[in-house]
C-alpha positions as a printed Julia matrix, in Angstrom:
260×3 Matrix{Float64}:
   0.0    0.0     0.0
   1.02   3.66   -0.96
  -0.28   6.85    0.18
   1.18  10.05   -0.58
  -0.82  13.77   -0.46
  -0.02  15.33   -3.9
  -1.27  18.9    -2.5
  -3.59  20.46    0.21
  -5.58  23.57    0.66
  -7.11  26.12   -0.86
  -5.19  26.13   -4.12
  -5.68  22.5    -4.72
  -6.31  19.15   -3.36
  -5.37  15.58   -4.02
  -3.76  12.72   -3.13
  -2.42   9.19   -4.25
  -3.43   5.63   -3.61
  -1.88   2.31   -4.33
  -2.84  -1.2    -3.55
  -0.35  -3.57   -5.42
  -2.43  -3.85   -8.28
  -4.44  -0.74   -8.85
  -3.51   3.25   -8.4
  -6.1    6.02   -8.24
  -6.55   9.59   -6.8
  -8.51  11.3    -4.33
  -9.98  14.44   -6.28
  -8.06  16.12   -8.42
  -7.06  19.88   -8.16
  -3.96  22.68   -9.2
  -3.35  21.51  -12.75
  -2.73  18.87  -14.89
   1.17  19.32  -15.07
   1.7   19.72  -11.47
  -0.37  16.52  -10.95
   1.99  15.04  -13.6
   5.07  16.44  -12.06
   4.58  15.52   -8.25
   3.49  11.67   -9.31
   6.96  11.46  -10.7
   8.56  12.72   -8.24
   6.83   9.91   -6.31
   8.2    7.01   -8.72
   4.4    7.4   -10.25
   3.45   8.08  -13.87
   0.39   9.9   -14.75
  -0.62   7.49  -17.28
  -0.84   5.01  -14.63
  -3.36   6.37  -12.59
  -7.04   3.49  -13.08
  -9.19   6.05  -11.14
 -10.25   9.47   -9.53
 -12.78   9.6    -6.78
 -14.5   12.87   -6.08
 -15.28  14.04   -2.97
 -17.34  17.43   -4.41
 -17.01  19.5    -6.91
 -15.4   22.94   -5.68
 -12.62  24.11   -8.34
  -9.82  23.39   -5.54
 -10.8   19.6    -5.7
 -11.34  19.27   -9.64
  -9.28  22.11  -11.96
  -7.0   19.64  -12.94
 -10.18  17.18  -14.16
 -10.68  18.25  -17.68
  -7.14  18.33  -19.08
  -5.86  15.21  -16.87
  -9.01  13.27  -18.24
  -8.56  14.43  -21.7
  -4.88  13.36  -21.66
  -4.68   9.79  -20.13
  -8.63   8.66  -19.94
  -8.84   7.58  -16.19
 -12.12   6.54  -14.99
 -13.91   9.19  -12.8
 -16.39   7.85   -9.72
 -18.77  10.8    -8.31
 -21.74  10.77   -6.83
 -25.21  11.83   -9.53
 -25.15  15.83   -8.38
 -21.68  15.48   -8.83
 -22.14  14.61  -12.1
 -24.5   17.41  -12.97
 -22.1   19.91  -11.71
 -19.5   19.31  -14.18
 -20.74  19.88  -17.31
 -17.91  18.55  -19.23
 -18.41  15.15  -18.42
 -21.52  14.62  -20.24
 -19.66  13.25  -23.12
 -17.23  11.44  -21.21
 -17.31   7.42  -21.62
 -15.75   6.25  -18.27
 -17.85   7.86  -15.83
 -19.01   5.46  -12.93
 -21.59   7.43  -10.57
 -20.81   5.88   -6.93
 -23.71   5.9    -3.64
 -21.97   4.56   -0.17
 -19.5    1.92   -1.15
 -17.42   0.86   -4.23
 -14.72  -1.1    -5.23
 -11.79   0.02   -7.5
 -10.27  -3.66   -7.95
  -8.95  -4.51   -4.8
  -9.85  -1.17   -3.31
 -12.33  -1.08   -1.22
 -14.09   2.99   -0.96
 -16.51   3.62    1.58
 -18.27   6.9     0.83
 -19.92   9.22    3.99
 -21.88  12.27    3.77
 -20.13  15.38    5.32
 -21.4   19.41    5.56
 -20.08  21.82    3.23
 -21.33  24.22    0.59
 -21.94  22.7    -2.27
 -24.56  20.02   -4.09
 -23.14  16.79   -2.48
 -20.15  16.37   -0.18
 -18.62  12.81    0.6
 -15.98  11.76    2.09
 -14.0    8.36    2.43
 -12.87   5.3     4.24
 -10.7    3.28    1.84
  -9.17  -0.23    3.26
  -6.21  -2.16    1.36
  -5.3   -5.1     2.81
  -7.35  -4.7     5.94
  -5.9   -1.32    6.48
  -7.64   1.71    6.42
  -7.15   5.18    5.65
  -9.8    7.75    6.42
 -10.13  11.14    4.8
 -12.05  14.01    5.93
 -11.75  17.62    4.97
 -14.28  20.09    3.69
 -16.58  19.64    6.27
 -18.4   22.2     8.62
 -18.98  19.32   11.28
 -18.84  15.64   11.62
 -21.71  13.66   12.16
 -21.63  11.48   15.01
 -23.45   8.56   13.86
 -20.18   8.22   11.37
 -18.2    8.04   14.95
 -18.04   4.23   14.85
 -17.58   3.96   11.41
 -14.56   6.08   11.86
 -13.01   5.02   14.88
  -9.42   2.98   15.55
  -8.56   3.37   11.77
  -4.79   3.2    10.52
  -4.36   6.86    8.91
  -6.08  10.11    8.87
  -5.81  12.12    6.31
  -7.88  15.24    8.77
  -8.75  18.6     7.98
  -7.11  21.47   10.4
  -8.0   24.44    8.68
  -8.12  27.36   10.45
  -7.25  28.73   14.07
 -10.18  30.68   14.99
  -9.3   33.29   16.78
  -6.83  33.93   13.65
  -9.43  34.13   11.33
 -11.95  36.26   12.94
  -9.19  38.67   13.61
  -8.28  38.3    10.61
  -8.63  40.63    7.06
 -11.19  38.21    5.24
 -14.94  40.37    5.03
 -17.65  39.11    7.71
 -19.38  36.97    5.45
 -16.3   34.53    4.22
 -15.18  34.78    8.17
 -19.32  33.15    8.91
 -19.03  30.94    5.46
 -15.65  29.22    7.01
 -16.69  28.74   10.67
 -20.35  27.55    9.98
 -21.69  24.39    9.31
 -21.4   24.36    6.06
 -17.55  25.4     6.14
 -14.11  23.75    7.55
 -13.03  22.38   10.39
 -10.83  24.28   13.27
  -8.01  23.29   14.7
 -10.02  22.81   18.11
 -12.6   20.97   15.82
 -10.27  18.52   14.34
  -8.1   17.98   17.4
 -11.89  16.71   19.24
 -12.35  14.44   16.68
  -9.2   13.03   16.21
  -9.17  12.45   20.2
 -12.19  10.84   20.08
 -11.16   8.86   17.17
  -7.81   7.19   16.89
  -7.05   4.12   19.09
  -4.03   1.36   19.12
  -4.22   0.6    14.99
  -3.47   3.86   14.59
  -0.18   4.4    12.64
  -0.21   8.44   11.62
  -2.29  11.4    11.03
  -1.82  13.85    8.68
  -3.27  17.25    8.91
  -4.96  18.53    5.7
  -6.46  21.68    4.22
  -4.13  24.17    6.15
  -5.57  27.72    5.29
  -2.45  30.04    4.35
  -3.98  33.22    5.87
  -5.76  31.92    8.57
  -3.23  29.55   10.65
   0.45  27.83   10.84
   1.32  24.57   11.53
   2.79  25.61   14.75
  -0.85  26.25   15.88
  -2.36  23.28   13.94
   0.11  20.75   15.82
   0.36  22.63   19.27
  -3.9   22.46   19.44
  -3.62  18.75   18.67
  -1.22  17.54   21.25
  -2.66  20.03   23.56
  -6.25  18.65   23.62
  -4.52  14.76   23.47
  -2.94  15.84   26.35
  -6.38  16.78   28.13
  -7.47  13.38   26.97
  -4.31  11.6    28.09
  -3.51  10.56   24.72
   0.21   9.68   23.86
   0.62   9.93   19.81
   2.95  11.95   18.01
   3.03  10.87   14.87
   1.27  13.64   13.39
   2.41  15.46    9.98
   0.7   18.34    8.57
   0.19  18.05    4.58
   1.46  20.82    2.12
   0.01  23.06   -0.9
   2.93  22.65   -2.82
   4.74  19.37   -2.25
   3.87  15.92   -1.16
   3.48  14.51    1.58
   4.12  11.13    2.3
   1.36   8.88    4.51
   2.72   5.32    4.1
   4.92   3.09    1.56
   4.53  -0.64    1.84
   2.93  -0.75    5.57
   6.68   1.53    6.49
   5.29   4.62    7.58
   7.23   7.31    5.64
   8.82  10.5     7.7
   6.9   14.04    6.42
């Protein structure tokens, strides 16, 4: 199994999967040629990639779509409003529309419903080899009856996206400030560190910390919440990463759990 984050936050998102047999990607954002560019610097080639799954259909999670389907044919798997949203897929031929749970050969993707701004939001529990990887940004709030389904998992791929106090201090107008910290917006720092506490138990071999806003908090603050509130919960884990815009991040390599 391989996991790697390609890029994450604002100005794109997506990230690789590998089970021995089959490769896909986790939406698809920046552009085609940086997509291109950071799989090879991975040991990956572009035209290798079976599969892209869609978690929703904001521009930072598909501008790469278009051109990277137009130059190596992948199939896509969204949900039906997904679908509708993108216009340009109507006369694509390998479009599979996806509900709860699919398999990509030996794969296994377990879809979940999560609270942002836009016609459908999912995101994903995807087991290789009876490990499991769960990823969750984009989300104003996390449903509790997805607690179970969620819990003692090997990797999390979590959003951390803002510090709050940063942002409402911050120089973003009142209504993009209420947008981000509603319940149709992105998790806080505080807000992921909760989760994760309640979440992770002895399978668990990293986290990663995804969807980092630029203006509105470090990774300083993103890490120091998150031990912080493991500490209140008398938690000992510290093998916590936070994921990058511009370079990848790596999550796992053949069950060794890679460094940053």
């Amino acid at each position: 199994m391989k996991v790697v984050v390609l890029a994450s936050g604002s100005e794109g998102n997506s990230t690789f999967i590998a089970s021995e047999n089959h490769k896909i990607l986790l939406d698809l954002g920046k552009n085609a040629k940086y997509i291109k560019e950071h799989l090879k610097m991975i040991d990956e080639d572009a035209s290798n990639i079976e599969a892209i799954v869609i978690s929703h259909t904001h521009k930072d999670h598909t501008s790469a779509l278009k051109v990277f389907l137009h130059q190596y044919h992948p199939f896509i798997y969204l949900t039906e409003k997904q679908y509708y949203d993108l216009e340009f897929l109507k006369d694509y031929d390998k479009v599979v529309i996806y509900d709860e749970e699919f398999y990509i050969g030996d794969i296994k993707v377990s879809s979940f419903h999560t609270s942002h701004d836009v016609s459908d939001s999912r995101n994903f529990i995807i087991t290789i080899d009876k490990q499991k990887i769960v990823s969750l940004t984009d989300t104003g709030y996390l449903n509790q009856k997805y607690f179970k389904l969620l819990t003692n998992c090997d990797y999390y791929l979590f959003e951390s996206n803002h510090d709050v106090e940063m942002l409402l201090n911050g120089s973003y107008p009142v209504w993009l400030k209420q947008r981000i910290v509603g319940t149709l917006g992105h998790l806080s720092n505080k807000d992921s560190s909760f989760y994760l506490a309640k979440l992770i138990g002895d399978k668990t071999k990293k986290i990663v910390l995804m969807h980092l806003s630029h203006e509105n908090n470090t990774e300083e603050k993103a890490l120091e919440t998150l031990f912080e509130t493991f500490r209140e919960y008398e938690i000992d884990f510290e093998n916590v990463f936070c994921a990058k815009q511009d370079e990848v991040t790596g999550v796992c390599d053949d069950k060794i759990v890679m460094r940053g």
